[in-house]
C-alpha positions in Angstrom: -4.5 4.1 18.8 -3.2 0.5 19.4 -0.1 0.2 22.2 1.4 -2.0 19.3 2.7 1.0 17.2 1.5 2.3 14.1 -0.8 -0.3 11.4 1.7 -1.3 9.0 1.1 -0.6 5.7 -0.8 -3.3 3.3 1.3 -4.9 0.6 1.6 -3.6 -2.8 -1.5 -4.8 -4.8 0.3 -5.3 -7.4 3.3 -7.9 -8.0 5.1 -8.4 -11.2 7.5 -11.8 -11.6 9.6 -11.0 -14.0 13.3 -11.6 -14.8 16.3 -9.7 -16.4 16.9 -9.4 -20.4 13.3 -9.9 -20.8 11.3 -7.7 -23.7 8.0 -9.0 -22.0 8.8 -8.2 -19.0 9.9 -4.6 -19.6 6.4 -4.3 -21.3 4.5 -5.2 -18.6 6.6 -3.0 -16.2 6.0 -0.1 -18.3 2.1 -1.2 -18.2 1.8 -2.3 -14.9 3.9 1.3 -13.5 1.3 3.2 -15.8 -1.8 1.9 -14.6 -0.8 1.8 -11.1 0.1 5.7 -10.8 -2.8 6.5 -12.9 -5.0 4.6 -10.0 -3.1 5.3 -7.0 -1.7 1.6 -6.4 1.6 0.3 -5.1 3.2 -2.2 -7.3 6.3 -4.9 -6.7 8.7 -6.4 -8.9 10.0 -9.8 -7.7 13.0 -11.8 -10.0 11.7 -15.3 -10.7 15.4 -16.6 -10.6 15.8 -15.5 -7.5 13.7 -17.9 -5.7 13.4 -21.9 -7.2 9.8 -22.1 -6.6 8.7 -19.3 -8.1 11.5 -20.2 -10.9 9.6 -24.0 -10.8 5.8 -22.3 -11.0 6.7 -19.6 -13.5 9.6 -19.6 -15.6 8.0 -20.2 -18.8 5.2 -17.9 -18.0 7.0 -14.9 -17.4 6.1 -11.8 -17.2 3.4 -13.3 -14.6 1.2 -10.2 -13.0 -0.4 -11.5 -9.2 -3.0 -8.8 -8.0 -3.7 -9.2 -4.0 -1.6 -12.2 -4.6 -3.2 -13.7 -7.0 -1.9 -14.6 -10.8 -4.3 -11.9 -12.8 -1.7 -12.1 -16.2 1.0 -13.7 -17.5 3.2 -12.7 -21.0 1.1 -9.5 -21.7 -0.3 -7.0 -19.5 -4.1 -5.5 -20.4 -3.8 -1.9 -18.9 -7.9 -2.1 -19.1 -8.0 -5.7 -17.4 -5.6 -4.7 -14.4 -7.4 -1.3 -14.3 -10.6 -3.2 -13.3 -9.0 -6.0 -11.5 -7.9 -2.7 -9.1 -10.9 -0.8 -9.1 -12.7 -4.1 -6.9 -11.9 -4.6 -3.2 -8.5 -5.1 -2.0 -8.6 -9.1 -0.9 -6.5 -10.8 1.4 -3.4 -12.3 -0.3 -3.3 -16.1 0.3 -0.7 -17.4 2.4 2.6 -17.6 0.5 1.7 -15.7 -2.3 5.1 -14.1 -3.9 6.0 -10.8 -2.7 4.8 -8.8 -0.3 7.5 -8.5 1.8 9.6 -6.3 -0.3 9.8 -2.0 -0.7 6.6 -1.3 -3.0 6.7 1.2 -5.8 4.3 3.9 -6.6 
């Protein structure tokens, strides 16, 4: 065991940039929360108004799905595509990917 405490856990795999009011996005919650339970993934939902880069990258895009930090989706969400994108390795997320940093959902 390390004298630095507990690992901490890894980020959600999943992250979903979303925003409020948005049909899309409620679809691809819906999706995203499925398929996640079903393989025993964490998930995040980050608000792409909330920060002006993300608003900059993906406003027009949204709902955008990132998987280990990485865009996978955007406007729909394939339950069978993000089922396989989970089923490979966990990567490392590049440096500033969105998310990450907030309580995941499982």
């Amino acid at each position: 065991m390390s004298q630095d405490g507990p690992a901490a856990d890894p980020p959600p795999r999943v992250t979903l940039v979303g925003r409020e009011h948005c049909h899309l996005c409620d679809d691809a919650r819906a999706v995203v929360a499925a398929v996640c339970a079903d393989v025993d993934e964490t998930w995040e939902e980050v608000d792409v108004d909330a920060d002006p880069d993300l608003r900059a990258r993906w406003s027009e895009e949204v709902p955008v799905t990132l998987v280990d930090g990485r865009q996978h989706d955007f406007w729909r969400v394939d339950p069978t595509r993000l089922r396989s994108a989970l089923s490979a390795p966990r990567r490392e997320r590049p440096p500033g990917a969105p998310g990450g940093d907030s309580t995941p959902r499982p």
